[in-house]
C-alpha positions as CSV (number, residue, x, y, z in Angstrom):
1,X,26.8,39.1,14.0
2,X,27.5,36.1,15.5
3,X,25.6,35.4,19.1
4,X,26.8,31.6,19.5
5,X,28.2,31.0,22.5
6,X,30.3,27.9,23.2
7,X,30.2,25.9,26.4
8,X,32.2,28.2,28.9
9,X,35.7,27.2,30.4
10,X,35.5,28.9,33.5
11,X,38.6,30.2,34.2
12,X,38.8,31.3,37.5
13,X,40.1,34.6,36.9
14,X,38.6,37.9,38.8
15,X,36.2,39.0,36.3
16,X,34.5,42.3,35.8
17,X,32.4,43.1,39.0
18,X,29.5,45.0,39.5
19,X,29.7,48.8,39.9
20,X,29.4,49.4,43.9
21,X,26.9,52.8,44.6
22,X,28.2,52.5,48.7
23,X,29.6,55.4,49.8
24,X,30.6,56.3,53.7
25,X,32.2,59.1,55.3
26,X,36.0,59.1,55.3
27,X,37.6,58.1,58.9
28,X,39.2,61.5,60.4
29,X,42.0,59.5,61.4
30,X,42.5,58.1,57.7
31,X,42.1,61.8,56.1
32,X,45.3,62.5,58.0
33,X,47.2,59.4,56.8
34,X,46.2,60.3,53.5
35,X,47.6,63.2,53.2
36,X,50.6,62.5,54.0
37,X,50.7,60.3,51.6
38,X,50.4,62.4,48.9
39,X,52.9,64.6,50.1
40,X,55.3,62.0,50.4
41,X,54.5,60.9,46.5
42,X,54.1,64.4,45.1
43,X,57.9,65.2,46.4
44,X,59.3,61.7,44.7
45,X,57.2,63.1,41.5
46,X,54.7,60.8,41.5
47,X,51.1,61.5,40.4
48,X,48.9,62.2,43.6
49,X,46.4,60.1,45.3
50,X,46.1,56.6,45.3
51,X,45.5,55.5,41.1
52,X,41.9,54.1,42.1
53,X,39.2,56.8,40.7
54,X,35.9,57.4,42.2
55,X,32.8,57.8,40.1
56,X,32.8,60.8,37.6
57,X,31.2,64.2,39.4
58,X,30.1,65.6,36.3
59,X,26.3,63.5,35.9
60,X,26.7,63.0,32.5
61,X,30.3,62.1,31.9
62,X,29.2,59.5,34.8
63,X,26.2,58.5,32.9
64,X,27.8,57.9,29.2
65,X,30.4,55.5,31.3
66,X,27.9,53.5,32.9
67,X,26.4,53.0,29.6
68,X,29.8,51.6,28.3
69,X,30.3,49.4,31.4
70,X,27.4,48.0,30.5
71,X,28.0,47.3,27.1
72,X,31.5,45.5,28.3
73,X,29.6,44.2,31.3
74,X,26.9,42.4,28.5
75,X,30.1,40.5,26.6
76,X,32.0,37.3,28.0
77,X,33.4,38.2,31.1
78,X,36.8,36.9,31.9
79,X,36.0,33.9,33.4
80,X,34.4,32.6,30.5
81,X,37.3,32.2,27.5
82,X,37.7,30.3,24.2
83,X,41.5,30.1,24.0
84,X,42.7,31.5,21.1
85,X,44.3,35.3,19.5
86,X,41.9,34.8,16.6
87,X,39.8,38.0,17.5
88,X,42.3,40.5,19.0
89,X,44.6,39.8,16.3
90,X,41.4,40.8,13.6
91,X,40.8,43.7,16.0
92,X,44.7,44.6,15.8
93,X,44.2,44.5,12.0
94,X,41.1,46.3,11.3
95,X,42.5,49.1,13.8
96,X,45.9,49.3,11.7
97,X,48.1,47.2,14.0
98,X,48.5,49.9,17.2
99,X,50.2,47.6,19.4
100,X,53.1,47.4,17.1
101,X,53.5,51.8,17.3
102,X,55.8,51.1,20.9
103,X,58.0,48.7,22.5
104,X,56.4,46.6,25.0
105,X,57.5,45.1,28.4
106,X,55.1,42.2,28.8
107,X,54.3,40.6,32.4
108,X,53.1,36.8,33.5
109,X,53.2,34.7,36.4
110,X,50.9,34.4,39.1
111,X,51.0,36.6,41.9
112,X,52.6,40.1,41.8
113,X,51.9,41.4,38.2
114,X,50.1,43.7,38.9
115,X,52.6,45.2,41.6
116,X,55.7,44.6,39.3
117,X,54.0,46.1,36.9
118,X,53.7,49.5,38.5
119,X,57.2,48.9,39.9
120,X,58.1,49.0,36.6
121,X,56.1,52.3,35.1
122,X,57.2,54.4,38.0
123,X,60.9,53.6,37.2
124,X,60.3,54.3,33.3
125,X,58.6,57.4,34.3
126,X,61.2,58.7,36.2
127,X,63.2,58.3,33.6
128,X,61.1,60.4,31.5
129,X,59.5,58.0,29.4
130,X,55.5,58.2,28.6
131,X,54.0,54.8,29.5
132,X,50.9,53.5,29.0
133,X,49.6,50.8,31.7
134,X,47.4,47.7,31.6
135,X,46.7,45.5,34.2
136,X,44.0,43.3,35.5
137,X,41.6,43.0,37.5
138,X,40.4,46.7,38.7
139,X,40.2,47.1,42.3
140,X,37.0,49.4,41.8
141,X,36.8,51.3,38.4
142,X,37.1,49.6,35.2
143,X,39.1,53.0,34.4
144,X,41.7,52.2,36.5
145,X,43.1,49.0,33.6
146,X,44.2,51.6,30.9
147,X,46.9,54.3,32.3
148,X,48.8,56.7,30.6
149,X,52.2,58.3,32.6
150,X,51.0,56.6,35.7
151,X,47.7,57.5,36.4
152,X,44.2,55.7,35.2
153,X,42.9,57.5,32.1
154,X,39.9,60.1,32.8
155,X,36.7,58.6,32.0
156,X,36.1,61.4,28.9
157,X,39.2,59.6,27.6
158,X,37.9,55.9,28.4
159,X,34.6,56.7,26.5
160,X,36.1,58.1,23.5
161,X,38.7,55.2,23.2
162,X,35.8,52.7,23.5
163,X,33.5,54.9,20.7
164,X,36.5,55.3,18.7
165,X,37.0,51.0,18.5
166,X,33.2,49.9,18.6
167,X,32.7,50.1,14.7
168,X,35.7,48.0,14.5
169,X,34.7,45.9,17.5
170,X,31.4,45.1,15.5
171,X,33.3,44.5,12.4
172,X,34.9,41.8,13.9
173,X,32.2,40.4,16.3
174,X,30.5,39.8,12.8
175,X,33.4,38.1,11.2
176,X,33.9,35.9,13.8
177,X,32.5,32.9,14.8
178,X,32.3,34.0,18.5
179,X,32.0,38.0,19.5
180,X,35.0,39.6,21.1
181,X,35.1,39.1,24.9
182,X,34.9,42.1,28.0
183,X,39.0,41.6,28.1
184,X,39.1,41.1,24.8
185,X,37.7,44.7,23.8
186,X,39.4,46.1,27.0
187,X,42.7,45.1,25.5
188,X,42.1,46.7,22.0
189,X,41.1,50.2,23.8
190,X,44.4,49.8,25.7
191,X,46.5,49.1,22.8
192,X,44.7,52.2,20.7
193,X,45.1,54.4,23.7
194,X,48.7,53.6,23.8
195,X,49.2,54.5,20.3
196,X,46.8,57.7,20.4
197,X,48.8,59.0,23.3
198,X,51.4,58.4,22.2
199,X,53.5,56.2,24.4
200,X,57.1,55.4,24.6
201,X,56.6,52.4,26.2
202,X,53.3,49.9,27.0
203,X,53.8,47.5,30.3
204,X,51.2,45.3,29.7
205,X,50.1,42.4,32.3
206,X,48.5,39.4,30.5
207,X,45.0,38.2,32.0
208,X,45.6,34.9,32.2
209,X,48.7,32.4,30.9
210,X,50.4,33.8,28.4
211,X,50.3,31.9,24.9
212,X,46.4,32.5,24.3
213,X,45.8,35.7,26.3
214,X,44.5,38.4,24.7
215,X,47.3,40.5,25.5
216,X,49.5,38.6,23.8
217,X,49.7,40.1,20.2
218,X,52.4,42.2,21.4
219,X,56.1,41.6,20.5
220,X,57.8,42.8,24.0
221,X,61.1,42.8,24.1
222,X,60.9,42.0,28.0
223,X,59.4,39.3,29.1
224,X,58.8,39.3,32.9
225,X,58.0,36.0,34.5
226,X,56.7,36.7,38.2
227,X,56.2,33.8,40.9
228,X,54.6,30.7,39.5
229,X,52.2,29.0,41.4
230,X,49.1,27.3,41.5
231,X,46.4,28.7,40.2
232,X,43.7,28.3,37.2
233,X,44.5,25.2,37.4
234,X,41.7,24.0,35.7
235,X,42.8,26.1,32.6
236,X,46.5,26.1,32.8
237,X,47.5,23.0,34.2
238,X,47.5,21.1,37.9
239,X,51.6,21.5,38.0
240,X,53.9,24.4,38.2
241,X,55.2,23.0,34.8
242,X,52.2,22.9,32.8
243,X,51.4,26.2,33.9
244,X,54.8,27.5,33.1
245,X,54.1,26.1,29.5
246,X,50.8,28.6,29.3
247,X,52.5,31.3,30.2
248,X,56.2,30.9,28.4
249,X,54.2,31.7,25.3
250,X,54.7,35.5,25.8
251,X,58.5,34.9,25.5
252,X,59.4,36.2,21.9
253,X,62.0,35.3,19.6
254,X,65.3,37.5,20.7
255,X,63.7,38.9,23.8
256,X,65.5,39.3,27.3
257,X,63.8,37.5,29.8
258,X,63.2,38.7,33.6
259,X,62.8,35.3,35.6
260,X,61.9,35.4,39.3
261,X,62.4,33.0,41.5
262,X,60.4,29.7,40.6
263,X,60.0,26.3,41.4
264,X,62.3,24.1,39.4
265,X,60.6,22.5,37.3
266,X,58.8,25.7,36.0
267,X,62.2,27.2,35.8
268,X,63.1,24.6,33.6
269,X,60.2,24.7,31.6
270,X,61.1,28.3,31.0
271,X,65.0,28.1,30.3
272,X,63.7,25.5,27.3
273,X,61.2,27.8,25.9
274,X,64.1,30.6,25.9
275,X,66.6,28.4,24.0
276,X,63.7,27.5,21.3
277,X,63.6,31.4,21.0
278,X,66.8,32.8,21.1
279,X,66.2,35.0,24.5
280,X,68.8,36.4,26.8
281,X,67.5,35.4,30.5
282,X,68.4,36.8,33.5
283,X,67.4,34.9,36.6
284,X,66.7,36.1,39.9
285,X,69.5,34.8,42.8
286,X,71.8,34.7,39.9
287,X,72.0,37.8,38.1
288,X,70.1,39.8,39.7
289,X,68.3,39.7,43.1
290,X,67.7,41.3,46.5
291,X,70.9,42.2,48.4
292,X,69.6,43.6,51.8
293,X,66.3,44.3,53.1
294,X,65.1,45.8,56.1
295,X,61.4,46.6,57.4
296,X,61.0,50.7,58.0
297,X,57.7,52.9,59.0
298,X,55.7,52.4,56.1
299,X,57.7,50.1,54.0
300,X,60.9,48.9,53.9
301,X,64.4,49.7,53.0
302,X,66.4,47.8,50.3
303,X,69.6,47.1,48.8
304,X,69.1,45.5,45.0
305,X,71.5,44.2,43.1
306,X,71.2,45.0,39.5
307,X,72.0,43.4,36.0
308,X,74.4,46.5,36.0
309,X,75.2,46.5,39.9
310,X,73.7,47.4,43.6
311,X,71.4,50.0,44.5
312,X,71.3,51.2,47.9
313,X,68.9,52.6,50.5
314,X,65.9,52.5,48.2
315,X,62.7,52.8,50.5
316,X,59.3,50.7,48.8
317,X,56.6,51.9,50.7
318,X,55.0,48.4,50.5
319,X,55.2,45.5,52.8
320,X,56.6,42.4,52.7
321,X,59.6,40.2,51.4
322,X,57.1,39.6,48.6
323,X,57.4,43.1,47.3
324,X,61.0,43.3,47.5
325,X,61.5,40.3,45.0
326,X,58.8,42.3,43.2
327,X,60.9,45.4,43.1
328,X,64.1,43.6,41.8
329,X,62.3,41.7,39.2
330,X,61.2,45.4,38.0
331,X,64.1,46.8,38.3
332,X,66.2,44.2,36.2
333,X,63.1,44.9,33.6
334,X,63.9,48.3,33.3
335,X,67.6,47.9,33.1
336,X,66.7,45.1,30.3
337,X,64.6,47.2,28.5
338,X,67.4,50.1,28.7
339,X,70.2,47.1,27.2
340,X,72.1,47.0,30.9
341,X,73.6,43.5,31.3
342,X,76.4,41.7,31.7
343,X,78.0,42.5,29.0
344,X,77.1,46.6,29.2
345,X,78.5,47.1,33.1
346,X,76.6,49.9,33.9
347,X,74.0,51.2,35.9
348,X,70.8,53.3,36.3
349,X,71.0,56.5,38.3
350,X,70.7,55.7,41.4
351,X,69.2,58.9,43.0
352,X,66.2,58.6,40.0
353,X,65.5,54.7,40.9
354,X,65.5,55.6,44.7
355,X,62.9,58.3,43.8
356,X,60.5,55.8,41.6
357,X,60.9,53.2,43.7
358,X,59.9,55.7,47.2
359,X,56.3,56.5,44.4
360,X,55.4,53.6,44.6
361,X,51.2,52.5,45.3
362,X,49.3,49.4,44.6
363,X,45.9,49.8,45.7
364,X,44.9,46.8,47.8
365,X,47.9,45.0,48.3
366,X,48.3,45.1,52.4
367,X,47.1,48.9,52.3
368,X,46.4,50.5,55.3
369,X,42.9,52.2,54.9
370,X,41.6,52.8,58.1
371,X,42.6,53.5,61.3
372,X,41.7,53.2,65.6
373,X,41.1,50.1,64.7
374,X,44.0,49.7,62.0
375,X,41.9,48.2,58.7
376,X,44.4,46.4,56.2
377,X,43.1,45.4,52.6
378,X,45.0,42.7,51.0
379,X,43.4,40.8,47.4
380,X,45.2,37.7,48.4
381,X,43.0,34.8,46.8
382,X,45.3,32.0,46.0
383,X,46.9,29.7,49.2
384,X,50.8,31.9,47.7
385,X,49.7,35.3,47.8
386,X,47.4,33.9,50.8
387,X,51.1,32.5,52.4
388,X,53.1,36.3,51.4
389,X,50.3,38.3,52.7
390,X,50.1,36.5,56.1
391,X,54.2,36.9,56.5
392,X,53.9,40.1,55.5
393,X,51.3,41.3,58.1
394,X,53.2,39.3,61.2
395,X,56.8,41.2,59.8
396,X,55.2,44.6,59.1
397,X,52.3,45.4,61.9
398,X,53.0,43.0,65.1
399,X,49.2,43.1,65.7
400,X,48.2,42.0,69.4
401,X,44.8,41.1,67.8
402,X,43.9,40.4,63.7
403,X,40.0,39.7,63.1
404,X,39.9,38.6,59.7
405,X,37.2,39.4,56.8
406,X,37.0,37.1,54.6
407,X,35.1,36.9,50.9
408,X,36.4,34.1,48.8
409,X,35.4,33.0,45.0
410,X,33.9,29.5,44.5
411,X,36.3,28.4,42.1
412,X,39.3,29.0,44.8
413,X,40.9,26.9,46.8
414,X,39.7,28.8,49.9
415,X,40.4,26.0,52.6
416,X,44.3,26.1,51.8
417,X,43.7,30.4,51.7
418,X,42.5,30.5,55.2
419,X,44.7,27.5,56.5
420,X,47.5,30.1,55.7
421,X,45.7,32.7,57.6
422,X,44.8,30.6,60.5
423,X,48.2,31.0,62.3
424,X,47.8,35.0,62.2
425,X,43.8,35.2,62.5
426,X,42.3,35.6,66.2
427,X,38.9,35.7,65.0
428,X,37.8,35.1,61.4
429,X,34.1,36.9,59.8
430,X,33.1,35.3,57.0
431,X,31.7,36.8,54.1
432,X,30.7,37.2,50.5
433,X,30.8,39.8,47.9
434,X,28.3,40.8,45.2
435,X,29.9,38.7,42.4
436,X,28.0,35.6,41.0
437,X,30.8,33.8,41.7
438,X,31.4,34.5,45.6
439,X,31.3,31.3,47.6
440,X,27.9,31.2,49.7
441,X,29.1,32.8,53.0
442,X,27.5,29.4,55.2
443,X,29.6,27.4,52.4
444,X,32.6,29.5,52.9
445,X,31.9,29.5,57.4
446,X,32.0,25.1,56.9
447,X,34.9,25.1,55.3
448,X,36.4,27.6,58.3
449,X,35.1,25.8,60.7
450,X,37.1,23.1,59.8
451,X,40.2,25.1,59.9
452,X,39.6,27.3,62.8
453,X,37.2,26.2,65.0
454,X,33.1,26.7,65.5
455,X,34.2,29.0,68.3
456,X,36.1,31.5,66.5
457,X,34.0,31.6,63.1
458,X,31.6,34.8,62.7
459,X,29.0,34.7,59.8
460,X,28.2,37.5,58.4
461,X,26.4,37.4,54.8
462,X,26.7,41.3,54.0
463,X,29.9,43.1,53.6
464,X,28.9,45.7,55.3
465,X,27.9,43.7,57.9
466,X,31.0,41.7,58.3
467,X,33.3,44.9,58.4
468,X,31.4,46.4,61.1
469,X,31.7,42.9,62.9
470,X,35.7,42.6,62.7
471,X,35.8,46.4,63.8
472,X,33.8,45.3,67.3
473,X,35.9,42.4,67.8
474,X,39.3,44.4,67.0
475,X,37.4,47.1,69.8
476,X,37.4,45.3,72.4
477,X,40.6,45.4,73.0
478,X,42.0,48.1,75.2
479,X,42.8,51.4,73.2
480,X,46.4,51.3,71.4
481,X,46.3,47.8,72.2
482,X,47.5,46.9,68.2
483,X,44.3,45.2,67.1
484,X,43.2,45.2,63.9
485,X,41.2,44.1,60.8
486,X,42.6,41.9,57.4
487,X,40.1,41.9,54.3
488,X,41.6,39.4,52.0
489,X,40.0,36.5,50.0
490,X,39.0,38.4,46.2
491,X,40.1,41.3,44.5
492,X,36.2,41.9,44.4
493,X,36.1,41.7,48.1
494,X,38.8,44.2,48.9
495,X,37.4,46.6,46.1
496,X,33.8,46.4,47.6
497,X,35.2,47.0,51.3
498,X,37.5,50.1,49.8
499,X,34.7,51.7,48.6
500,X,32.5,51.2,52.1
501,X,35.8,51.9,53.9
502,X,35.1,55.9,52.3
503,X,38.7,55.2,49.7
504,X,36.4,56.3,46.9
């Protein structure tokens, strides 16, 4: 086997984090909330609870899955990549080719895949389809990447998909001139899980830009292109366009592409890579878009206009005009991936779509986990999502008071992050996470200093800590005065503060 590790590119992405042991009571007030929740989710026929799994209770189902995220955790993580399809296409081939046993709907762009992409299972599911799941990064189990008919796989399953691929996962490490990576061997599990299930559909998220991600040795049908922004830049390019030439790679010959709204040049960049290809593309504010939207108690109400036509008073139980170009990208997926277009006038049922759409959950994406002071978690950690989640919050919650936790990555570019929190934030807690990667919490308080002020800057190294910090300072304001608490900066961040927040 080879152990020969080239120089790393590091990528930038949210890698594997560690596994977080911290667990609290849950807040009385959130209990309530919580339930219901479910209720509200178990009438639209939705799988209960929120998708993010807790540690096993049986000890030694709990045990034999800590000893496989160790094994992963011991690879490449995701931040560290030699671009190329090399080795998950020899793990596809030793393992007989399972991604080719379903159609695929295949998601890139840069902020809202992960969303869109449950969007997008819950309609599918609804219409009685099995699906099978993968997205990236996990907001607290490693579990939570591979799902099967909307809900993470059990960790029994998770363990006997990675035993069932290791043999071949060796096979290949020794074949190759560099051993298969943490996503790498991630993807292969999901793709045999898929096929072992089996599924009627895979919506698979790529990691990271789209030609040389591992996800990519799937042939989907739909390609979905979310908002493209600036991000990785030092792997995918320092324009929209460059990165839009990364990530048209997962646009197949014949497909149908989904295109949300971009900047033009990326648009451009994507209409070409269509034409080389032969693909159908449907763009958002042409043929397909948002009609109406309105904000409502825990969401907001929506009118979407269709490949096939509108669809009215569908309730998303998510926030944000973000989300709602989210939901119409999906929806124009599903409708794709179901041959409704222009030249098939017709639509979905709209009593079924309203139902998916009203399922709905994406863990840590302006989710309300706590309450008395109100405690929002939001994985914004680029300056767009940083921009959507801060319009969001001033649309959706009309705080009279929003501390801000804050635990950025290194490789980000945190001072445009919190200059488009800065408007929103009346006090700001810096922080840092237990990654290797988090920014030093003094580095991250300079750089806010800058931005905010010395006089509205609160260092607080620990997590813990800083939590119990913002809670104070939302405190002292009167009772039912609207205060409240943001955790933003990392997906690690808002996973760590979930799991000290009780959402376990």
């Amino acid at each position: 086997m080879s152990d020969q590790q080239p120089e790393p590119f590091d990528a930038t992405g949210d890698e594997f984090d560690a596994i977080v042991d911290a667990e609290t009571d849950r807040d009385p007030d959130l209990a309530v909330i919580e339930a219901g929740s479910r209720t509200l989710r178990t009438q639209a026929g939705a799988p209960q609870g929120d998708q993010v799994p807790g540690r096993p209770a049986d000890p030694e189902v709990d045990k034999a899955l800590r000893e496989v995220e160790q094994e992963l955790a011991g690879r490449w993580g995701e931040t560290k990549l030699e671009p190329s399809v090399s080795r998950i296409a020899a793990l596809m081939d030793v393992l007989g080719e399972p991604q080719r046993a379903y159609p695929s709907i295949h998601i890139t762009g840069t902020n809202g895949k992960t969303s869109t992409a449950r969007m997008i299972e819950a309609l599918l599911g609804a219409f009685e389809l099995r699906t099978g799941r993968y997205t990236s990064p996990h907001v607290q189990s490693v579990t939570e990447r591979i799902s099967l008919d909307g809900a993470p796989i059990d960790p029994e399953r998770f363990i006997a998909t990675y035993q069932d691929v290791k043999p071949y996962v060796d096979m290949v490490d020794t074949a190759q001139e560099y051993r298969l990576s943490f996503f790498e061997v991630l993807t292969g599990m999901a793709y045999a899980a898929f096929a072992d299930a089996p599924v009627d559909v895979a919506v698979v998220e790529v990691g990271m830009g789209g030609s040389w991600d591992a996800t990519n040795v799937i042939d989907g049908s739909v390609a979905v292109v979310t908002p493209i922004d600036l991000d990785h830049t030092d792997r995918l390019g320092s324009t929209a366009a460059e990165i839009a030439g990364e990530k048209a790679g997962i646009i197949k010959q014949g497909a149908t592409v989904i295109l949300a709204q971009q900047p033009v040049d990326a648009a451009q960049v994507m209409l070409k890579r269509a034409v080389e290809v032969d693909a159908t593309v449907a763009r958002e504010g042409m043929e397909f878009g948002v009609a109406s939207r309105e904000v409502a108690v825990g969401g907001q109400l929506l009118t979407l206009r269709g490949l096939g036509g509108e669809y009215e008073e569908i309730f998303l139980p998510l926030h944000g005009a973000h989300q709602a170009h989210n939901a119409a990208v999906a929806l124009a997926a599903v409708e794709a991936f179901f041959g409704i277009g222009a030249e098939h006038a017709r639509t979905l049922d709209a009593e079924t779509v309203r139902s998916a759409f009203a399922s709905v959950v994406s863990p840590g994406r302006l989710e309300v986990v706590r309450r008395s002071p109100t405690v929002v978690l939001d994985a914004a950690h680029n300056p767009a999502g940083a921009r959507a989640a801060a319009e969001a919050v001033t649309e959706s919650f009309g705080f009279s008071r929003l501390v801000g936790v804050v635990g950025a990555s290194a490789d980000k570019d945190v001072k445009a992050v919190l200059e488009a929190f800065e408007p929103i934030f009346t006090e700001i807690v810096v922080t840092q996470n237990s990654s290797h990667r988090a920014m030093d919490a003094d580095e991250l308080a300079a750089i806010a200093v800058e931005v905010f002020g010395d006089e509205r800057v609160v260092v607080e190294p620990r997590l813990d800590d800083a939590l119990e910090a913002a809670i104070t300072l939302a405190e002292e304001e009167a009772e039912y005065s609207g205060a409240g608490v943001l955790v933003t900066g990392s997906v690690i961040t808002v996973g760590e503060a979930r799991l000290l927040l009780g959402r376990d």
